[in-house]
N, CA and C atoms as a LAMMPS dump frame, in Angstrom:
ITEM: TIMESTEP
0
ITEM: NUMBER OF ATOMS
492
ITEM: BOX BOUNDS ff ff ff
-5.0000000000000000e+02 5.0000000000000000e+02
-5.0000000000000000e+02 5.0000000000000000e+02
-5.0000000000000000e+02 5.0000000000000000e+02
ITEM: ATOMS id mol type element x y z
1 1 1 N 226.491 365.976 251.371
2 1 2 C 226.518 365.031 252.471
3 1 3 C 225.088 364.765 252.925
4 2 1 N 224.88 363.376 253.224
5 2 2 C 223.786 363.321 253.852
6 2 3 C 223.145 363.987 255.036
7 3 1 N 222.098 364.007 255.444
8 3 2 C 222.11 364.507 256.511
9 3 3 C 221.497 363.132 257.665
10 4 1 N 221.526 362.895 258.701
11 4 2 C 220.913 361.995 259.41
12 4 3 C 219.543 362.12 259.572
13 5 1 N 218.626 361.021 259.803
14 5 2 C 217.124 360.793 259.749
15 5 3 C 216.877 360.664 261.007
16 6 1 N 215.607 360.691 261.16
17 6 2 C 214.857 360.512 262.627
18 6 3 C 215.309 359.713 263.538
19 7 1 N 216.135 358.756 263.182
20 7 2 C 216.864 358.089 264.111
21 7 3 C 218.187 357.924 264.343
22 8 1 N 218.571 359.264 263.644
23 8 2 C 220.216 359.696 263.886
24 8 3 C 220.951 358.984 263.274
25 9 1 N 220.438 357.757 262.458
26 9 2 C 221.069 357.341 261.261
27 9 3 C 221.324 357.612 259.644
28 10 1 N 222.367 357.414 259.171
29 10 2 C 222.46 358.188 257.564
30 10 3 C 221.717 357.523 257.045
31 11 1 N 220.834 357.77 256.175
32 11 2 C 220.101 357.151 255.121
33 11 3 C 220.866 356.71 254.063
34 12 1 N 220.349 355.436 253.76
35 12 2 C 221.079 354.589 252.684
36 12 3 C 220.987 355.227 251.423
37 13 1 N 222.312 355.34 250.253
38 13 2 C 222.256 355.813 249.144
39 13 3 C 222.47 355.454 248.459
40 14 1 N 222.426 353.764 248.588
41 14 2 C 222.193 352.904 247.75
42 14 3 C 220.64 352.829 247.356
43 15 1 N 219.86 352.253 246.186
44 15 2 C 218.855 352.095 245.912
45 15 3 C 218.447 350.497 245.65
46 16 1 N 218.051 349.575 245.62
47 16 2 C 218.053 347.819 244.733
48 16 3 C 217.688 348.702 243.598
49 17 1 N 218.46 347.697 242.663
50 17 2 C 217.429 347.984 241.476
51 17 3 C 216.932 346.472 241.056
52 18 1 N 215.28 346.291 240.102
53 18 2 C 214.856 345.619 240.25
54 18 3 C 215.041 345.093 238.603
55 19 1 N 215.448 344.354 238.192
56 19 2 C 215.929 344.105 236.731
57 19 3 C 214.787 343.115 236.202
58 20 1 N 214.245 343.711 234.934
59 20 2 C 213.476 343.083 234.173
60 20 3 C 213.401 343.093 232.596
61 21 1 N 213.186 341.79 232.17
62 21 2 C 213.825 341.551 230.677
63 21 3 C 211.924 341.743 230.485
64 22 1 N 212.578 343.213 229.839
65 22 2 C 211.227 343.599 228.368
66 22 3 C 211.322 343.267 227.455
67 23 1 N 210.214 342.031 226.55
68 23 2 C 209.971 341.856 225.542
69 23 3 C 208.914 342.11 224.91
70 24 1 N 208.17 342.851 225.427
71 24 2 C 206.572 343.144 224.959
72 24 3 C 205.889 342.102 224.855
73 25 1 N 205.964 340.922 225.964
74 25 2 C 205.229 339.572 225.758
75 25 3 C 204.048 340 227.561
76 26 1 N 202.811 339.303 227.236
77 26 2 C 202.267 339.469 228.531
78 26 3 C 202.933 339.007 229.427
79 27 1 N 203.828 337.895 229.633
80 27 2 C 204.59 337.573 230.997
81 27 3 C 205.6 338.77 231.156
82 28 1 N 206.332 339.402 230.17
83 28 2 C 207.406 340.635 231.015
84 28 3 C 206.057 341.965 231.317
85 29 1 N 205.274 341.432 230.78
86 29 2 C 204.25 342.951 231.449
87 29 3 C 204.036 342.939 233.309
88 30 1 N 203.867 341.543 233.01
89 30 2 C 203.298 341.319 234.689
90 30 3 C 204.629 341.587 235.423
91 31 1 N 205.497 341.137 235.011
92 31 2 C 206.734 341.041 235.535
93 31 3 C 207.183 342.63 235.756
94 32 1 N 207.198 343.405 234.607
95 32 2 C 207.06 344.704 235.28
96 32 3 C 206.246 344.956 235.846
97 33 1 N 205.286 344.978 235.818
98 33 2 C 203.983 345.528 237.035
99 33 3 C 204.545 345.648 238.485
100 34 1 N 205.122 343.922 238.763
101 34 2 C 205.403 343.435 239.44
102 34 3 C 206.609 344.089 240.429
103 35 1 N 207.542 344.015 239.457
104 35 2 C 208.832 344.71 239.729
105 35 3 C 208.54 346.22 239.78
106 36 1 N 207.555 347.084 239.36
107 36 2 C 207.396 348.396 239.533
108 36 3 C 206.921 348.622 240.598
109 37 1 N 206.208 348.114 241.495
110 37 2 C 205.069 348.09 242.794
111 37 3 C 206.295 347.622 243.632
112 38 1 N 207.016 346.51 243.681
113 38 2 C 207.881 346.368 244.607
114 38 3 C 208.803 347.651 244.886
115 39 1 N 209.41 348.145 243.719
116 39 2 C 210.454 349.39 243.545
117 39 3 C 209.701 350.533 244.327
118 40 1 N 208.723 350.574 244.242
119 40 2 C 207.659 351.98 244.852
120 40 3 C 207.778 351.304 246.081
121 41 1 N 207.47 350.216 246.748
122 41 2 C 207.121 350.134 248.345
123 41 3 C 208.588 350.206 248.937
124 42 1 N 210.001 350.232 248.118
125 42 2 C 210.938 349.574 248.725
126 42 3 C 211.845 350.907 248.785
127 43 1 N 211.446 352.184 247.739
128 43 2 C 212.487 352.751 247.432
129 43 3 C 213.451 352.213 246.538
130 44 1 N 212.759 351.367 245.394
131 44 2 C 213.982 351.367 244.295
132 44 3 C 214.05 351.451 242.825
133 45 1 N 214.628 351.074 242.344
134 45 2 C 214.61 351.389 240.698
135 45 3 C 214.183 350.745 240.248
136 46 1 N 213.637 350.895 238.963
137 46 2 C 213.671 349.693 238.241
138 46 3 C 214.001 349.608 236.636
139 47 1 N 214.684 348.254 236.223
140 47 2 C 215.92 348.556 234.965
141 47 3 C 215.011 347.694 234.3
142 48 1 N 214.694 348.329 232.743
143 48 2 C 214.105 347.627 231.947
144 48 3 C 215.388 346.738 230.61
145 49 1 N 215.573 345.83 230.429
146 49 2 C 216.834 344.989 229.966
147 49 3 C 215.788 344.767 228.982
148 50 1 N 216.964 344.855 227.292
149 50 2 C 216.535 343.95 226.507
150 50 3 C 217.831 343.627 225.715
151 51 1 N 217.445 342.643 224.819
152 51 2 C 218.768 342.504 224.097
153 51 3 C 218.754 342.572 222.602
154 52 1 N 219.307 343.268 221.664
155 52 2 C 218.862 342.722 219.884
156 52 3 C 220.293 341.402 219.67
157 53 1 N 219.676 339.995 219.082
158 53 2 C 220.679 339.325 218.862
159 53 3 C 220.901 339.573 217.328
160 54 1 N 222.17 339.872 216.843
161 54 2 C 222.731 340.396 215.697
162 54 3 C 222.798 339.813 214.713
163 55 1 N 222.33 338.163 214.986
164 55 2 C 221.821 337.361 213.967
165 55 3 C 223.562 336.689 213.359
166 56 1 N 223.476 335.963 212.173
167 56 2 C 225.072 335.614 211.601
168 56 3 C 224.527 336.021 210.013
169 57 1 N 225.565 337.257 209.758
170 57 2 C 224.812 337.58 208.031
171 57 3 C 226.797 337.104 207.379
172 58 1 N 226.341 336.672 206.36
173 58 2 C 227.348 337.014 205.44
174 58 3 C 228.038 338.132 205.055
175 59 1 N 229.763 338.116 204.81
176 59 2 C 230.016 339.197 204.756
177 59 3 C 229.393 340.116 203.579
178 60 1 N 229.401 339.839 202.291
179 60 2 C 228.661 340.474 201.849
180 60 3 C 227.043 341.297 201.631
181 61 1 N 226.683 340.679 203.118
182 61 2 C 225.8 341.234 203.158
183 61 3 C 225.502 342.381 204.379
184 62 1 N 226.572 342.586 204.945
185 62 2 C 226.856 343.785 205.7
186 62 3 C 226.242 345.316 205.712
187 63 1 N 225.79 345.467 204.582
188 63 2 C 225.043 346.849 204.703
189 63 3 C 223.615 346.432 205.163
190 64 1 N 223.127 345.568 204.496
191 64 2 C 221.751 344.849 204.872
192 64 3 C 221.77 344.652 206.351
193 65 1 N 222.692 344.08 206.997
194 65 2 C 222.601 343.638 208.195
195 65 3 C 223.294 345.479 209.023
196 66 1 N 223.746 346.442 208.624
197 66 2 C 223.183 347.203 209.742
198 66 3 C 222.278 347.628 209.181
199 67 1 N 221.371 347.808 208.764
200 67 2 C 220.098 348.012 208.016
201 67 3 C 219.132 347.448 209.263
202 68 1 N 219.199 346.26 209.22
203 68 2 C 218.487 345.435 210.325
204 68 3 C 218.864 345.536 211.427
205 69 1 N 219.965 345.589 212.165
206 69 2 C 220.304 346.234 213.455
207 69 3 C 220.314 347.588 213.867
208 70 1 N 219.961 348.817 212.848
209 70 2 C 219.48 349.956 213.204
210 70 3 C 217.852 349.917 213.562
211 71 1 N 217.553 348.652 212.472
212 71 2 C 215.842 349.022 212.863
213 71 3 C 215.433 348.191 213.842
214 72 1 N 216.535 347.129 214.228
215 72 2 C 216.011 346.555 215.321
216 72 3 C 216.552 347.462 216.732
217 73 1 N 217.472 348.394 216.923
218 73 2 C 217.413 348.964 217.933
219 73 3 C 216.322 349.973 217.977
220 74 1 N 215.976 350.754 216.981
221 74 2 C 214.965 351.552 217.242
222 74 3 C 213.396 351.034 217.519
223 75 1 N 213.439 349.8 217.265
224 75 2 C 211.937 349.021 217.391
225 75 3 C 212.173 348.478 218.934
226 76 1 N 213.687 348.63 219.841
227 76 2 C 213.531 347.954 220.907
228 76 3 C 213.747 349.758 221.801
229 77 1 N 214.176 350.4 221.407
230 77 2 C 213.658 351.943 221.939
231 77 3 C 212.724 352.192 222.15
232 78 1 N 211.633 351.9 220.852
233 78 2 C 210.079 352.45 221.167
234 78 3 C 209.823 351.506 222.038
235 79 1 N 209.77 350.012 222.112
236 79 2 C 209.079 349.214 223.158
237 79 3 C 209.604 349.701 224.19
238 80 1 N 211.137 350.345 224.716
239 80 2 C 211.407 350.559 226.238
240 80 3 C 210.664 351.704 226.598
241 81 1 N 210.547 352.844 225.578
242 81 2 C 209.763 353.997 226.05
243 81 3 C 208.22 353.399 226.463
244 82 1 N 208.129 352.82 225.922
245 82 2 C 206.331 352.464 225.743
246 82 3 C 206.361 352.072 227.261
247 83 1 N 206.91 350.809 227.507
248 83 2 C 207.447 350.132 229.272
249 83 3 C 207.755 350.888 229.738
250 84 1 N 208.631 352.179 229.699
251 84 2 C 208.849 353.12 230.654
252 84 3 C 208.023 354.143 231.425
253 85 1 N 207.046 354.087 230.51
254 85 2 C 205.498 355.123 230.578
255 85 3 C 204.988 354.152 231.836
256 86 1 N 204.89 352.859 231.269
257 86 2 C 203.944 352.33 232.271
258 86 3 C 204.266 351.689 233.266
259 87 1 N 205.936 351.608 233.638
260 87 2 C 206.043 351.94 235.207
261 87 3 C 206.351 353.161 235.489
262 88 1 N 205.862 354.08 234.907
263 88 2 C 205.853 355.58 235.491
264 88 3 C 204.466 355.339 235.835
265 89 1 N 203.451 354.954 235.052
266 89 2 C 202.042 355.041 235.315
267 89 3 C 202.127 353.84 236.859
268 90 1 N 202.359 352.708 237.129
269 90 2 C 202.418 351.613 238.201
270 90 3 C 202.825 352.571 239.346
271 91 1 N 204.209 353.502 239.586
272 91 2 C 205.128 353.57 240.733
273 91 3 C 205.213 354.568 240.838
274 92 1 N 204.862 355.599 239.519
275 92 2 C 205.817 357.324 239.729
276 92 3 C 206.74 357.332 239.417
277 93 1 N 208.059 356.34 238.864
278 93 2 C 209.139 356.545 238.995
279 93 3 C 209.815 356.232 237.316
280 94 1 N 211.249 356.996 236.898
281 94 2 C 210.968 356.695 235.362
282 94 3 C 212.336 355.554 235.566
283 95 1 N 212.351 354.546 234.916
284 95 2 C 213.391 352.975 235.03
285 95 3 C 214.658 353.773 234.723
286 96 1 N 215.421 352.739 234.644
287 96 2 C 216.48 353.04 233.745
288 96 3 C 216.763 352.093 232.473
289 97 1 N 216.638 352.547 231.349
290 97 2 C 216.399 351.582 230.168
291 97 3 C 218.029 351.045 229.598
292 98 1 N 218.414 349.502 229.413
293 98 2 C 219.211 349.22 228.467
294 98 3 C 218.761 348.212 227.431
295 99 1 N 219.575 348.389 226.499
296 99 2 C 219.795 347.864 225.502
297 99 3 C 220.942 347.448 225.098
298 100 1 N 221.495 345.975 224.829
299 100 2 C 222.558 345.081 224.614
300 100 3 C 222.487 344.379 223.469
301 101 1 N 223.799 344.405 223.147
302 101 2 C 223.399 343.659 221.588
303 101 3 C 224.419 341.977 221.881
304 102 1 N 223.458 341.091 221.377
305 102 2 C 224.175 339.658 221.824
306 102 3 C 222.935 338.838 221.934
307 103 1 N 223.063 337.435 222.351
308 103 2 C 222.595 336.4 222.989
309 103 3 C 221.848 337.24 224.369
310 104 1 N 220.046 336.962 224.531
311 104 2 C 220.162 337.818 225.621
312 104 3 C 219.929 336.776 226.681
313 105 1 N 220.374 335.989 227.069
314 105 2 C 220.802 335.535 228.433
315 105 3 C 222.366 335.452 228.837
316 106 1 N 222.776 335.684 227.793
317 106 2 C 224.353 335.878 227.903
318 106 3 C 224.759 337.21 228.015
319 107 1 N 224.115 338.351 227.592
320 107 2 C 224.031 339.446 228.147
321 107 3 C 223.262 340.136 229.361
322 108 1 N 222.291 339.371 229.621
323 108 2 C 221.926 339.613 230.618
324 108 3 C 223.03 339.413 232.142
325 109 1 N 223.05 338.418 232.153
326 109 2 C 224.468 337.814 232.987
327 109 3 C 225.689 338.873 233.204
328 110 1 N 226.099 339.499 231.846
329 110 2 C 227.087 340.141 231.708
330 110 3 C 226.531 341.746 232.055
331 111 1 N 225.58 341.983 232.19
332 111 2 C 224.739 343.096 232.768
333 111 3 C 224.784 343.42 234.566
334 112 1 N 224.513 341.906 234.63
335 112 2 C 224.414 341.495 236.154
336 112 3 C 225.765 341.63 236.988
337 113 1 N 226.562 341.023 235.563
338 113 2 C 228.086 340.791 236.597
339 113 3 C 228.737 342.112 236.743
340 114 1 N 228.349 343.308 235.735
341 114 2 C 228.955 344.669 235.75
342 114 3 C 228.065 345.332 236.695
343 115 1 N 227.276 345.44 236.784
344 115 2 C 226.288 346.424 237.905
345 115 3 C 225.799 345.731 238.97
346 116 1 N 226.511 346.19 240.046
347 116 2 C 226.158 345.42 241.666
348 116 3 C 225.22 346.24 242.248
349 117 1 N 224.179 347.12 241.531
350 117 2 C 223.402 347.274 242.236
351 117 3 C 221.771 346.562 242.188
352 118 1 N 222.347 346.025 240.766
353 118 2 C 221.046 345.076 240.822
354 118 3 C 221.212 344.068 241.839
355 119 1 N 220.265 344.277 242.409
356 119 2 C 219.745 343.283 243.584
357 119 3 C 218.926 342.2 243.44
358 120 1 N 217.771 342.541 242.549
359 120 2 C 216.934 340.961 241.975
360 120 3 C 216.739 341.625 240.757
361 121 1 N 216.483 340.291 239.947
362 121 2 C 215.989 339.669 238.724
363 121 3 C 214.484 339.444 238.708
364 122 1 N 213.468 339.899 237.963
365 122 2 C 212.239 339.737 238.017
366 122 3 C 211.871 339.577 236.833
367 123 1 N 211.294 338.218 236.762
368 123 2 C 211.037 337.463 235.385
369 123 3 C 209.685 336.612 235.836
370 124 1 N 208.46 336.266 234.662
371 124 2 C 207.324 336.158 234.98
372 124 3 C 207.091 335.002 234.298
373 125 1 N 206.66 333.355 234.438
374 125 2 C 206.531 332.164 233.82
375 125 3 C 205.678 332.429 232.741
376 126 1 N 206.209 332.01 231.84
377 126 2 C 204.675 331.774 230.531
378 126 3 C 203.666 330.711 231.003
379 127 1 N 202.926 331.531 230.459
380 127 2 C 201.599 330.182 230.606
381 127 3 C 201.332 329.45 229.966
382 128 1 N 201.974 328.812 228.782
383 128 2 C 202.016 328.213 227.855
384 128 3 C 202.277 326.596 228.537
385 129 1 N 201.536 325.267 227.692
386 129 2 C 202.203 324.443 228.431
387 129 3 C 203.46 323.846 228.141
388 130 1 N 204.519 324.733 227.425
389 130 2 C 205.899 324.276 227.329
390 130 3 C 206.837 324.544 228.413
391 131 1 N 205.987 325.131 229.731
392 131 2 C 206.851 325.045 230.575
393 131 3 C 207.086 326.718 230.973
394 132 1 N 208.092 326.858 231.43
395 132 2 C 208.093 328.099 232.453
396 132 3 C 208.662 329.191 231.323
397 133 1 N 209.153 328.668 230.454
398 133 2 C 209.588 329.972 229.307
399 133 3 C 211.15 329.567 229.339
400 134 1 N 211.715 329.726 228.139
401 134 2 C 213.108 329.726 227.955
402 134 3 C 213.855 329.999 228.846
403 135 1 N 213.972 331.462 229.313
404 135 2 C 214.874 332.417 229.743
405 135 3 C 215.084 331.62 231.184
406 136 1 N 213.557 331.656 232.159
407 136 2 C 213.243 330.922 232.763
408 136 3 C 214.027 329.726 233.498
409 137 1 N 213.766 329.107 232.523
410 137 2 C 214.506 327.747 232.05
411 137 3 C 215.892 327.554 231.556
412 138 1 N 216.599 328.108 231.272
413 138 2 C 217.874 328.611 231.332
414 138 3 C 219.131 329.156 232.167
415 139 1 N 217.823 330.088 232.913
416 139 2 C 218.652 330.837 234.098
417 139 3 C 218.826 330.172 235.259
418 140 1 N 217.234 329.001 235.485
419 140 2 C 217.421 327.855 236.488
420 140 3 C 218.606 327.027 236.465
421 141 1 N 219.302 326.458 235.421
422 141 2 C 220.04 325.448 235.625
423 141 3 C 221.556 326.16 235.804
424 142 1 N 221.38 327.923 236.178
425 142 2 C 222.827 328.637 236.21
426 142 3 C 222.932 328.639 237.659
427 143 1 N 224.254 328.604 238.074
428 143 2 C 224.51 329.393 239.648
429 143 3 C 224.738 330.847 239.819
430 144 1 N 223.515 331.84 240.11
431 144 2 C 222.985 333.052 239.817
432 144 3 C 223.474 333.86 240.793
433 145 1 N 224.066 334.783 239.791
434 145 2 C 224.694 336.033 241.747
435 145 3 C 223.466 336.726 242.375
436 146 1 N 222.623 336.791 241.494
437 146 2 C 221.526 337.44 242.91
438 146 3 C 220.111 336.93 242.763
439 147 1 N 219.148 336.851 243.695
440 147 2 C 218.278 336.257 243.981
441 147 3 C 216.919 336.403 242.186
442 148 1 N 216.378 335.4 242.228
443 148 2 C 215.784 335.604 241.056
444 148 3 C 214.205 335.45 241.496
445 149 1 N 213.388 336.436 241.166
446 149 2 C 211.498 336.235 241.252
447 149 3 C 211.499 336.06 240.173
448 150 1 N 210.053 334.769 240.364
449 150 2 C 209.545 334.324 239.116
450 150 3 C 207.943 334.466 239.406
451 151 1 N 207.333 335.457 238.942
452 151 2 C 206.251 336.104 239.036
453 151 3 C 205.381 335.046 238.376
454 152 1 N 204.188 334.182 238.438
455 152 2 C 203.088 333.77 237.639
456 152 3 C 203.136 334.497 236.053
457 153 1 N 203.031 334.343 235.384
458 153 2 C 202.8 334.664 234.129
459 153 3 C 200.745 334.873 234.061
460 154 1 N 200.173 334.003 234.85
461 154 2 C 198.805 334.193 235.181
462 154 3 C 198.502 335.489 236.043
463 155 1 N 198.731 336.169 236.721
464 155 2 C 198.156 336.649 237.422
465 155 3 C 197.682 338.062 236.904
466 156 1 N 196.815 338.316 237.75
467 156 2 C 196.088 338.783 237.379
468 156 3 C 196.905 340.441 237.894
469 157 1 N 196.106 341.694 237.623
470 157 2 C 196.574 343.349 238.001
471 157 3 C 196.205 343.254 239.042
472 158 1 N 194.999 342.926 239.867
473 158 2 C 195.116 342.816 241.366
474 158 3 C 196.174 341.611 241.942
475 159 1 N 196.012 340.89 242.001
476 159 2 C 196.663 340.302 242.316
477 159 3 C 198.281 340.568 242.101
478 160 1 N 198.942 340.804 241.192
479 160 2 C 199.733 341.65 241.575
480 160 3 C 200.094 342.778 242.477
481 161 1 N 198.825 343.46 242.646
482 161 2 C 198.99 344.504 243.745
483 161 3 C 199.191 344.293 245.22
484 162 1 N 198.646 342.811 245.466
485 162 2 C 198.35 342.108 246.344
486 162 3 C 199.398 341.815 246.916
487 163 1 N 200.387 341.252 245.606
488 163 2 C 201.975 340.413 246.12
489 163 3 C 202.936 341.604 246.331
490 164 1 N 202.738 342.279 245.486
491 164 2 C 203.866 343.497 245.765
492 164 3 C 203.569 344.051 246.892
């Protein structure tokens, strides 16, 4: 049981968690940065999301293709450990890592709609001039259950420190 805090109120045991799609691209770096510094000032988590899409193989080529979906989960393991280090290094705190296999904005969604404790979405614009980035651009034209940050894809490590 909890115990009550300095102001004779129970402390919340809920946490936000702060959801961010790792791809090892500089915009999900900032975006974690981002989302790791917020999680540290706020008291909350933060969930590193990725997705392997399973591609369409022929049936006969089924051994080949888990061939390629074993090595693509273990190539998206090492990138979450790698991201996990370095919002341990940003916040102190270690994420909670998934991995989904599908379309990943269609799993993402389906991530979102099963776990109500994600509270925001933290995703970072490319700087590219095609525009704000797929995912981005995708998730804008959805009606979204919870609030979405869209971090600069420019900014800089201070400046991040700044916004968080």
């Amino acid at each position: 049981m909890n115990e009550p805090n300095v102001t004779g109120q129970q402390p919340s045991t809920k946490r936000r968690k702060f959801l961010v799609v790792a791809d090892g691209t500089p915009e999900s770096a900032i975006a974690i940065h981002f989302a790791s510094l917020r999680a540290r000032h706020t008291n909350g988590i933060v969930t590193l999301f990725t997705a392997i899409d399973p591609g369409e193989t022929a049936q006969q080529w089924l051994g080949v293709q888990k061939i390629m979906r074993e090595e693509a989960r273990a190539e998206a393991e090492s990138l979450l450990h790698k991201l996990a280090a370095q919002v341990n290094e940003y916040a102190g705190i270690m994420p909670e890592l998934v991995i989904r296999e599908g379309r990943l904005a269609d799993e993402l969604v389906k991530f979102i709609e099963g776990d109500r404790s994600v509270a925001i979405l933290v995703l970072a614009a490319s700087t590219g001039s095609d525009g704000p980035g797929p995912l981005v651009s995708t998730l804008a034209g959805k009606g979204f259950p919870i609030p979405v940050t869209v971090v600069p894809g420019s900014l800089s490590e201070e400046a991040v420190r700044e916004l968080a």
